[in-house]
N, C-alpha and C positions, 0 to 999 in steps of 0.2 A: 406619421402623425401619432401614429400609437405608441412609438415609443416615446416619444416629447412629451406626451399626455400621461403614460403611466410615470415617468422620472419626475414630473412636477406635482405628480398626489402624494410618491413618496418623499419628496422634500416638502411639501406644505403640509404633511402628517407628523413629518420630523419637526419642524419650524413652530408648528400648535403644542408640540408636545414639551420642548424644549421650552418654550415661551410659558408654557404654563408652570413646567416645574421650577423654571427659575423666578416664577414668581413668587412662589411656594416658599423659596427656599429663603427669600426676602424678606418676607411676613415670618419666615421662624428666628431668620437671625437677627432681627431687628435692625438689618441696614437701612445707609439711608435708600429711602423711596425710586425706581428707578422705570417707573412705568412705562416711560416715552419706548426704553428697549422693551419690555414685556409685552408691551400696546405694538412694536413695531413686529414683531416676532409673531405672532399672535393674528393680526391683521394680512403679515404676509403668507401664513401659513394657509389662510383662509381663500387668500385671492390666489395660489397655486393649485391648492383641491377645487375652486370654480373653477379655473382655465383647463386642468388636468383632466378633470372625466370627463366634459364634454369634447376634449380631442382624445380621449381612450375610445368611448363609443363613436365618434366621427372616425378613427383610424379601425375602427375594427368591422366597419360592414362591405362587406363579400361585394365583389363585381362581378358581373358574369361576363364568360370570355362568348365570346360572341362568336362561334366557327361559322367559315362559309358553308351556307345547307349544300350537303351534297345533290347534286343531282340523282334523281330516284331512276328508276328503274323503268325501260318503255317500251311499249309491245305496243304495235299499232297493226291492223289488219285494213288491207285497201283493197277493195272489190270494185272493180272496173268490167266494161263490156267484151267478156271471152276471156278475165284472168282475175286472179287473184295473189296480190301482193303481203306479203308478210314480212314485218320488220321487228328486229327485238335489240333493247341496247341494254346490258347487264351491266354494272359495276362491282 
């Protein structure tokens, strides 16, 4: 997901930016008006930086791996009538 999310901030930062300067460059050369693409360009760049970071920080938080807890360590002492039992389990 993180990488889906970072690929589509950087085309919707391309898409904004492109959209903008060809807007620019519309308004300098006096062509005709072409808004529908500059509005198209521009709106898509925008709805790819929403989609994008929220799967950048959705693909980028940590799971934790989960190990089986080992078994600790056991030393038990059992006193009984005329003995005494001693048990120990190391890992």
């Amino acid at each position: 997901m993180m990488t889906g999310g970072i690929a589509l901030t950087c085309l919707g930062a391309v898409s904004i930016l492109a959209g903008a300067l060809y807007g620019m460059s519309l308004e300098l050369t006096n062509s005709p008006p072409a808004k529908d693409v500059v509005m198209g360009m521009t709106i898509g760049g925008l709805v790819g930086l929403g989609a994008g970071i929220p799967l950048i920080v959705i693909g980028g938080k940590r799971v934790p791996v989960h190990e089986p807890p080992s078994s600790a360590s056991a030393v038990s002492v059992l006193v009984g009538p005329g003995r005494l039992t001693f048990q120990g389990q190391f890992h």
